[in-house]
C-alpha positions as CSV (number, residue, x, y, z in Angstrom):
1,X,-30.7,-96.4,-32.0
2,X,-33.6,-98.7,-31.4
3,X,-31.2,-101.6,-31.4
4,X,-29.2,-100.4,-29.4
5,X,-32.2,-99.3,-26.3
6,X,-33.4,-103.0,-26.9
7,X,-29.9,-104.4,-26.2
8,X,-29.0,-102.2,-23.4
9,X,-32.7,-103.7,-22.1
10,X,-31.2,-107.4,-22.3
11,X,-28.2,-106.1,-20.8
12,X,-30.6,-104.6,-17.9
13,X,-32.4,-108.2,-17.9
14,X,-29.3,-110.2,-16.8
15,X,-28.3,-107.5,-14.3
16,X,-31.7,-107.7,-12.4
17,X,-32.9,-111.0,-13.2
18,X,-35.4,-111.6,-9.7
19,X,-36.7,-108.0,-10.7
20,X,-36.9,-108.7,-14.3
21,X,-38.8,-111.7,-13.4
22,X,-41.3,-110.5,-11.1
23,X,-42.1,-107.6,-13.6
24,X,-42.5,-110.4,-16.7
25,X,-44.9,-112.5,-14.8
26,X,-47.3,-109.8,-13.5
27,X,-47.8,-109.3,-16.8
28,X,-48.4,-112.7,-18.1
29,X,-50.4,-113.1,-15.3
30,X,-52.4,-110.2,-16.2
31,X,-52.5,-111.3,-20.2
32,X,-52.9,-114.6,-19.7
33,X,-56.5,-113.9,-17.5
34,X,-57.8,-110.9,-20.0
35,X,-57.2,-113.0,-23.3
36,X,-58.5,-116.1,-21.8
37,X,-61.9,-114.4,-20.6
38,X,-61.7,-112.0,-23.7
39,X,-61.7,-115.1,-26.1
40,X,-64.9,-116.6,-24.6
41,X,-66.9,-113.2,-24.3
42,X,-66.4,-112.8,-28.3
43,X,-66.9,-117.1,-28.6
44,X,-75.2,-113.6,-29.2
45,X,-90.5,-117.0,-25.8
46,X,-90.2,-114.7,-29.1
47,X,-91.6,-117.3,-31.4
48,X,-95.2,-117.8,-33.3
49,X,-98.0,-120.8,-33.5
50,X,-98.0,-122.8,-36.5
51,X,-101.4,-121.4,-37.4
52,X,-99.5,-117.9,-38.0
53,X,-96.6,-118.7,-39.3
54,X,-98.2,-120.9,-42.2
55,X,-100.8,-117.6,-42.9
56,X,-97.5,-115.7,-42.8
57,X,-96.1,-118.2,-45.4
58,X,-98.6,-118.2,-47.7
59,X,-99.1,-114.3,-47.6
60,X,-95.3,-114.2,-48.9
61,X,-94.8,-110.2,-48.1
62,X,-90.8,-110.5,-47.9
63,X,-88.6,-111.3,-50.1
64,X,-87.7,-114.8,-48.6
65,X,-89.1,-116.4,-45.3
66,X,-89.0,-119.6,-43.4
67,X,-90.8,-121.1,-40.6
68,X,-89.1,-124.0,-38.6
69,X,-88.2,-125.8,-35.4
70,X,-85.7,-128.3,-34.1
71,X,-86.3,-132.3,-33.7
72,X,-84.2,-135.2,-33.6
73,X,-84.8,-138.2,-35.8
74,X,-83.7,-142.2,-35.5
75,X,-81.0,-142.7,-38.7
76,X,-80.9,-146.5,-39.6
77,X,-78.2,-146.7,-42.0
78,X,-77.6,-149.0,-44.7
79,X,-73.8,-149.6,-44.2
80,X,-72.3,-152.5,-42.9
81,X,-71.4,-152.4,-39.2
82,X,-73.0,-149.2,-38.6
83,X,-75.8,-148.9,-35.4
84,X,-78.8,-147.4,-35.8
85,X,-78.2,-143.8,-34.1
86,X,-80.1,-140.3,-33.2
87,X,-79.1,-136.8,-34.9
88,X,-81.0,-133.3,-34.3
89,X,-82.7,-132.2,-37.2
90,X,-84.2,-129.0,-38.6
91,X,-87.8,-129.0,-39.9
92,X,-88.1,-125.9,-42.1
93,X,-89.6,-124.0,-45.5
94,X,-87.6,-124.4,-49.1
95,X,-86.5,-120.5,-48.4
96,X,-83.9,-121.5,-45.1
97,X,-81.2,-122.4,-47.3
98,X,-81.1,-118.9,-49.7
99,X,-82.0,-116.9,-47.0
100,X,-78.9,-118.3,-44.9
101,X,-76.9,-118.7,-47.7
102,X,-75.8,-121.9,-46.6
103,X,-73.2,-123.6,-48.8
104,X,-73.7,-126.8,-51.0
105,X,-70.9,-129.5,-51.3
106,X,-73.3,-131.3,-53.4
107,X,-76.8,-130.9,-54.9
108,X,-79.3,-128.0,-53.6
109,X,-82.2,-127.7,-50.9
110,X,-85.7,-128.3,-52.0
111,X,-87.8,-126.1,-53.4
112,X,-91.5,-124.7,-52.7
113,X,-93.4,-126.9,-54.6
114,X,-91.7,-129.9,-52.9
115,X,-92.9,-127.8,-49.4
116,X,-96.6,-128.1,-50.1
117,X,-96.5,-131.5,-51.6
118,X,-94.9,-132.9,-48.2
119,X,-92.2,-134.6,-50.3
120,X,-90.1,-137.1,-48.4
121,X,-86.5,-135.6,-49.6
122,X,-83.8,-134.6,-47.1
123,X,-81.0,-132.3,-47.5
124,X,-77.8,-133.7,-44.8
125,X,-74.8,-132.1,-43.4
126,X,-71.0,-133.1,-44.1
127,X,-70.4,-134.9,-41.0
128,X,-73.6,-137.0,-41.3
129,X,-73.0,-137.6,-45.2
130,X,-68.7,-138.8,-44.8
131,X,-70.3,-141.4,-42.1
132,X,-73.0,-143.0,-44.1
133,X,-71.6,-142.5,-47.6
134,X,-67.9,-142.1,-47.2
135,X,-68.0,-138.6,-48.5
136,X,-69.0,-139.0,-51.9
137,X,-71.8,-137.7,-53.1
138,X,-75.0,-139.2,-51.9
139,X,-77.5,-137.3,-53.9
140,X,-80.3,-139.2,-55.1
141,X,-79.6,-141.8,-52.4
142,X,-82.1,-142.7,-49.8
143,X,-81.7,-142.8,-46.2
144,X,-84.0,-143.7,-42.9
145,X,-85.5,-141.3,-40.7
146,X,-87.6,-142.5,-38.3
147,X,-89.0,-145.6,-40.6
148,X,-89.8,-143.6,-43.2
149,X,-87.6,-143.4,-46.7
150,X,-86.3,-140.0,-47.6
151,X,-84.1,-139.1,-50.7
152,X,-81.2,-137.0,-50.3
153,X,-80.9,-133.8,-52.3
154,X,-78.1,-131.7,-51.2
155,X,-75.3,-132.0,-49.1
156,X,-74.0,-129.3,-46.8
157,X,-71.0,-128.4,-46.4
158,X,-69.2,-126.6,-43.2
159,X,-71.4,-124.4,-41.9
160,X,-71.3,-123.5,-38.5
161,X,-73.1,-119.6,-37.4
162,X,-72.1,-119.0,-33.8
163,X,-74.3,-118.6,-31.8
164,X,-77.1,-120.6,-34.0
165,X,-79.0,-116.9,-34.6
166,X,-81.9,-118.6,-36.0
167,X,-82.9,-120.7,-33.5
168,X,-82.1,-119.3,-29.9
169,X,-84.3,-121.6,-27.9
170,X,-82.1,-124.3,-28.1
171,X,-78.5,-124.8,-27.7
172,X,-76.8,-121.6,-28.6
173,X,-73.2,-122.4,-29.3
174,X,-74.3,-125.7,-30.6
175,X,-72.8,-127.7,-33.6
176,X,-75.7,-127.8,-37.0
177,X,-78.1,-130.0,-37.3
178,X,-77.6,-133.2,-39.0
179,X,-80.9,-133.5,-41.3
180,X,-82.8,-131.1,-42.8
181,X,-86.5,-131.9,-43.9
182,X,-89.5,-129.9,-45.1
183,X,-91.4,-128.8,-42.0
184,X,-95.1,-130.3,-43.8
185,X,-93.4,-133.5,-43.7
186,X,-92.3,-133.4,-40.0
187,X,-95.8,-132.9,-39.1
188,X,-97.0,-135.7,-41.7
189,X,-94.7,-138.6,-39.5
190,X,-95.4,-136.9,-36.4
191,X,-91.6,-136.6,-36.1
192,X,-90.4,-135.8,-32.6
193,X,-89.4,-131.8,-31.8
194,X,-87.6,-130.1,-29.5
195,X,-86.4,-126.6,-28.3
196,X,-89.3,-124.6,-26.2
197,X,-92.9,-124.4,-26.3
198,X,-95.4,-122.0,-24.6
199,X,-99.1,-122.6,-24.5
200,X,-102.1,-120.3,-23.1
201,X,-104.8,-122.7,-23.7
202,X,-106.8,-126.0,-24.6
203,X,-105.4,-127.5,-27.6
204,X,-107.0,-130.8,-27.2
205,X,-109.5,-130.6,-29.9
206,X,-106.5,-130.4,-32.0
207,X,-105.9,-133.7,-33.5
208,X,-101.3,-133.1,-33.1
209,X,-102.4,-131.6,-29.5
210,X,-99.8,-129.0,-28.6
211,X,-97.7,-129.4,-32.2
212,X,-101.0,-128.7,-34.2
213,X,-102.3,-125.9,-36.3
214,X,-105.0,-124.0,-34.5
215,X,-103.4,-125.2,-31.1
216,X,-102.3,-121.7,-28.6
217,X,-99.3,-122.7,-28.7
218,X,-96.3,-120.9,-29.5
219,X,-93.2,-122.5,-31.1
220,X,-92.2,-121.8,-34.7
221,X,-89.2,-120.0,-35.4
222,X,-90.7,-117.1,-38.3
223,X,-87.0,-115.8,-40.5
224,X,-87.5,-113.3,-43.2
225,X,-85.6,-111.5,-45.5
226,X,-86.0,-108.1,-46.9
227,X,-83.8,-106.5,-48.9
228,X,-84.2,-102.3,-48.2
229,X,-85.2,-100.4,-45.5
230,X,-88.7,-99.5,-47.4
231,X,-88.9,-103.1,-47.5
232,X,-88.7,-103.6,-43.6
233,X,-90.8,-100.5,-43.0
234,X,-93.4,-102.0,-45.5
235,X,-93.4,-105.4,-43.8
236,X,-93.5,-103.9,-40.4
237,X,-96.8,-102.2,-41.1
238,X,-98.2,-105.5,-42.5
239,X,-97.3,-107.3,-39.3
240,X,-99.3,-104.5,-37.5
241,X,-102.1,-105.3,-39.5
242,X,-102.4,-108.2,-39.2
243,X,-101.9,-108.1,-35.2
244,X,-105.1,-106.0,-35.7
245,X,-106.6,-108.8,-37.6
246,X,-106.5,-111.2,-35.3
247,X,-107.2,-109.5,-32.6
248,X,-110.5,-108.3,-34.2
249,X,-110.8,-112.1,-34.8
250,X,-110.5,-113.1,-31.3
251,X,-107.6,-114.7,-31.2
252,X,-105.0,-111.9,-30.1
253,X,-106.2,-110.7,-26.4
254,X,-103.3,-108.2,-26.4
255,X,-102.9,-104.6,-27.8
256,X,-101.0,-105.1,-30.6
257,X,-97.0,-105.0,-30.2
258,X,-95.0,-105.3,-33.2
259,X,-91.0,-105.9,-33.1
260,X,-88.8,-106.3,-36.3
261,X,-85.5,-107.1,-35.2
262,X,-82.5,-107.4,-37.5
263,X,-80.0,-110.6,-36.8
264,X,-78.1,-108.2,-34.4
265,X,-80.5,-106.4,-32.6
266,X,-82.3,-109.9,-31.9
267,X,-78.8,-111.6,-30.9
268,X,-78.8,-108.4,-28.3
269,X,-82.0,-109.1,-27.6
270,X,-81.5,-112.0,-26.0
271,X,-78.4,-111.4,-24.6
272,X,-76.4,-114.4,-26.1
273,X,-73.4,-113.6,-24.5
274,X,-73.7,-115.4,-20.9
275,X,-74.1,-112.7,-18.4
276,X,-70.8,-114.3,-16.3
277,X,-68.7,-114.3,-19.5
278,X,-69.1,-110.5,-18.9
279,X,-68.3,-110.4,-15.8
280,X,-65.0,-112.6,-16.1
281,X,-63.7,-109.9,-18.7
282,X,-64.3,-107.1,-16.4
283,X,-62.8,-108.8,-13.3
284,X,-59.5,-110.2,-15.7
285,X,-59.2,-106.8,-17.0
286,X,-58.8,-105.2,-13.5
287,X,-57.0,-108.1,-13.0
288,X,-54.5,-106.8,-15.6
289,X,-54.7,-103.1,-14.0
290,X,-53.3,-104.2,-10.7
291,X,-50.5,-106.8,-12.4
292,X,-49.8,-103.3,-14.1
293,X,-49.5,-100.9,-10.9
294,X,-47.4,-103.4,-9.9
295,X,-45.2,-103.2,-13.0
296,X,-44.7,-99.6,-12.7
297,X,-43.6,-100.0,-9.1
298,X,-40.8,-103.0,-10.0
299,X,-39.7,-100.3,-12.7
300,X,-39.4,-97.3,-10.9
301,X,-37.1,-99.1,-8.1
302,X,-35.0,-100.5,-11.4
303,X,-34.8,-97.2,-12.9
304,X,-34.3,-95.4,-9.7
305,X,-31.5,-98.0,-8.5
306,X,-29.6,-97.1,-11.8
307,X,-29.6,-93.4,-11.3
308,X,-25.6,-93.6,-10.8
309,X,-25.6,-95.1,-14.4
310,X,-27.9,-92.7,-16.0
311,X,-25.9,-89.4,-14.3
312,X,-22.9,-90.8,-15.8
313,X,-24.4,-90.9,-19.2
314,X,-26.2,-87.4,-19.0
315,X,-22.8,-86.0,-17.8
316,X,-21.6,-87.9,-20.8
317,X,-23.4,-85.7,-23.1
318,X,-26.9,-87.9,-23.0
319,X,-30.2,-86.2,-23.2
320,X,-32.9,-86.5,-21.2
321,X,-34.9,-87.7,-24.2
322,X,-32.4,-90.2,-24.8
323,X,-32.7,-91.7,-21.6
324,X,-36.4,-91.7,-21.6
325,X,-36.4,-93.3,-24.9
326,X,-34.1,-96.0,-23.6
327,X,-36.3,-96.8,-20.2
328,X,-39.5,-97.2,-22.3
329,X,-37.9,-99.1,-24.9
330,X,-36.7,-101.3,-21.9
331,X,-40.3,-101.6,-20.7
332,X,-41.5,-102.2,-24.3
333,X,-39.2,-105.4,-23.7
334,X,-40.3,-106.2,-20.5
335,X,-43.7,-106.4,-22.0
336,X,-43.0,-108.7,-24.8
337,X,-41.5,-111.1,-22.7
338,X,-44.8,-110.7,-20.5
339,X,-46.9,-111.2,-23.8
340,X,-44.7,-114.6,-24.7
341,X,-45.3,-115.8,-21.1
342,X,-48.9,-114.6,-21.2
343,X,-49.9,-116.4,-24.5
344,X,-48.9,-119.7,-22.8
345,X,-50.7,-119.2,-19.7
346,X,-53.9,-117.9,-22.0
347,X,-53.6,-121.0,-24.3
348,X,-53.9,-123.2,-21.0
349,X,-56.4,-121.3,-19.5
350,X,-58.4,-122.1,-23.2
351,X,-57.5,-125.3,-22.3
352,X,-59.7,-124.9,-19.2
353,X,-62.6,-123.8,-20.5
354,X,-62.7,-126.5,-23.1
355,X,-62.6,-129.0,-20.1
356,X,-66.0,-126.9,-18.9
357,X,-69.5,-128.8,-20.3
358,X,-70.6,-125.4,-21.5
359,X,-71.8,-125.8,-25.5
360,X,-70.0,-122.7,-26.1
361,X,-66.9,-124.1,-24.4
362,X,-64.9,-126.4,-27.4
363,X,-65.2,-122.6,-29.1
364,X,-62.4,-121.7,-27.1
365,X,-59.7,-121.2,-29.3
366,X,-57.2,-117.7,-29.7
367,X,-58.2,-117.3,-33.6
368,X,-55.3,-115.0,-35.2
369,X,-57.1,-111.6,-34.0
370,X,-56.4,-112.2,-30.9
371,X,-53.2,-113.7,-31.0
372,X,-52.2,-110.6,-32.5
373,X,-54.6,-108.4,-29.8
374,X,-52.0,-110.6,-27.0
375,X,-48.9,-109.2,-27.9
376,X,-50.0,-105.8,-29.0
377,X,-51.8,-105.5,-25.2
378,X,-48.7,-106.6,-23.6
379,X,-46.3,-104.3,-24.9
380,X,-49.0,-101.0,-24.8
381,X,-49.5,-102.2,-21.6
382,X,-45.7,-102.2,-20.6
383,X,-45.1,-99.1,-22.3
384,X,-47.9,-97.6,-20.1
385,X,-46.5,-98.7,-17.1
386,X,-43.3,-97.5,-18.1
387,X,-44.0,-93.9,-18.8
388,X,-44.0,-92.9,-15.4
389,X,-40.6,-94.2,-14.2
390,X,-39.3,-93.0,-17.6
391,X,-39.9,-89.9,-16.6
392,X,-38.5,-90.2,-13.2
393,X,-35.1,-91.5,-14.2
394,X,-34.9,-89.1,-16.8
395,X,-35.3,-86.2,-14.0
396,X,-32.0,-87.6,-12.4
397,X,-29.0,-84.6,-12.1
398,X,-25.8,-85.8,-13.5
399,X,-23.9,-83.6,-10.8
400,X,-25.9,-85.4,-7.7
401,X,-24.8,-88.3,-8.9
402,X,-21.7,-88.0,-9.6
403,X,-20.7,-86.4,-6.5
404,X,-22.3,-89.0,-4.7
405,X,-20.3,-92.0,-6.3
């Protein structure tokens, strides 16, 4: 029976085709601007000094933890033909890479020992390693950071969190750093950093200025990872403590204020999602609630102007659910012709947001999710939108109409 409904609704197509057509693009238009915004809303100065996250360190009360920041660093490579060139860089702790679980297409990170003897290894990402080496595997090789020699002991492979959870004072929706070296070495060569900084004092006693230990500066990204709930309570209470500490110290002025944030209350916390993403997929969304009012007026005057039709099928022996089974399927079909139209029009609005010089932008793609969210919108949609003249054409009297043909 459903068959036959959808080929009745083809038939209805080539009978009413400027109607037909009206009623498929509202839709598009209305799916193609709510899957385009809808893609890029789901496309996430709380930091420490360097003299309390290396206390922090060395106090080890979690089960993992890292302190870093982000840098850039001069690459001058050893191959034939190649300039010398600038990549971002991550200075961290050994823990980064177990905590993250960041994958390894060759070799490993460093480890803690290699941390506090300021060892001059490097672990590289995929991109950086197929350009210098070809893609084979460079461990044990040595490459040039900023004049100084480094050897290379793991390769990463594709790794790409978005947004960059671990490091939201710089770019977001950026791609991963290039080179990663420990942080104690970073400091050693004075390597440049980057990403935000906020001070409160003098550090000009400090021999690294702004960058050094005991300067009030705060700029060092603090991860840790704990593994239960009495864990996080436990750890929670030792940050407390220690605010109380150093407060009794001198150094903390403030009452102390303690937040332990999980990775998705702190991507909330800041608010990663761009505050006019939001408000694109509320105005495309009402955007598809007026493309739809407008659908269920285009079908009630197609329903309405076949009421001689649906009398004679009703006198016929038809039921009323039978007809309202066949408008709604007939809608249905309306709306997956909308859907078809509207996935082109949403793949070239994608298109438009790549062009945008927004980081997050080139993350504009319709994964399968929401290829599949397209069509399913379009046709719920169109059976929504159908319901009510459904119902209408299914109220027609067979006698009425009859009488009047």
């Amino acid at each position: 029976m459903f068959a036959y409904y959808f080929k009745l609704a083809l038939r209805s197509f080539r009978r009413n085709k400027v109607l037909t057509a009206l009623m498929v693009l509202a839709i598009a238009l209305g799916i193609g601007a709510s899957m385009t915004t809808l893609t890029v809303f789901y496309v996430p100065a709380e930091q420490v000094t360097r003299f309390d996250a290396e206390k922090m360190l060395r106090e080890k009360r979690g089960d993992r933890q890292a302190m870093m920041t982000g840098g850039g660093v001069a690459i001058t490579p050893d191959k034939q033909g190649l300039m010398p060139f600038q990549v971002d860089a991550r200075y961290s702790t050994a823990d980064i890479f177990p905590m993250f679980d960041m994958p390894f297409l060759f070799g490993d990170g460093w480890n803690a020992a290699q941390d506090e003897q300021h060892g001059r290894v490097a672990v590289i990402a995929k991109a950086l390693n197929d350009k210098l080496f070809g893609g084979a595997n460079s461990v044990g090789k040595t490459v040039r950071l900023d004049q100084a020699d480094f050897t290379i002991v793991g390769v990463l492979d594709e790794w790409r969190p978005t947004p960059r959870f671990y490091d939201m004072n710089s770019d977001r929706f950026g791609e991963l750093e290039q080179v990663f070296l420990p942080f104690s070495t970073s400091r050693d060569l004075r390597m440049g950093r980057n990403g935000s900084m906020d001070c409160w004092g003098d550090s000009g006693s400090d021999p690294e200025g702004s960058a050094g230990v005991n300067a009030p500066c705060v700029w060092i990204q603090y991860w840790v990872q704990l593994d239960s709930a009495a864990k996080a309570a436990a750890y929670k209470q030792y940050l407390v403590n220690y605010s109380d500490q150093q407060r009794a110290a001198g150094r903390f002025e403030r009452p102390t204020n303690v937040r332990l944030r999980s990775v998705m209350e702190w991507l909330d916390f800041n608010k990663v999602v761009p505050g006019d993403v939001r408000l694109q997929v509320w105005l495309a969304f009402g955007f598809l609630l007026v493309c739809l009012l407008n659908t269920v007026g285009l079908l009630l005057a197609k329903f309405l102007r076949r009421g001689g039709e649906v009398g004679v099928r009703r006198a016929l022996g038809a039921s009323r659910r039978a007809i309202f089974t066949q408008c709604v399927i007939e809608a249905g079909t309306v709306g997956l012709a909308g859907g078809i139209a509207g996935l082109g029009l949403a793949l070239l609005g994608l298109w438009a947001v790549r062009q945008q010089p927004a980081s997050y932008a080139e993350l504009a793609h319709l994964d399968p999710l929401m290829l599949v969210t397209t069509f399913v919108l379009a046709i719920v949609a169109s059976l929504l939108a159908g319901i009510v003249p459904a119902w209408q054409a299914m109220q027609v009297t067979p006698a009425m109409q009859l009488k009047s043909q």
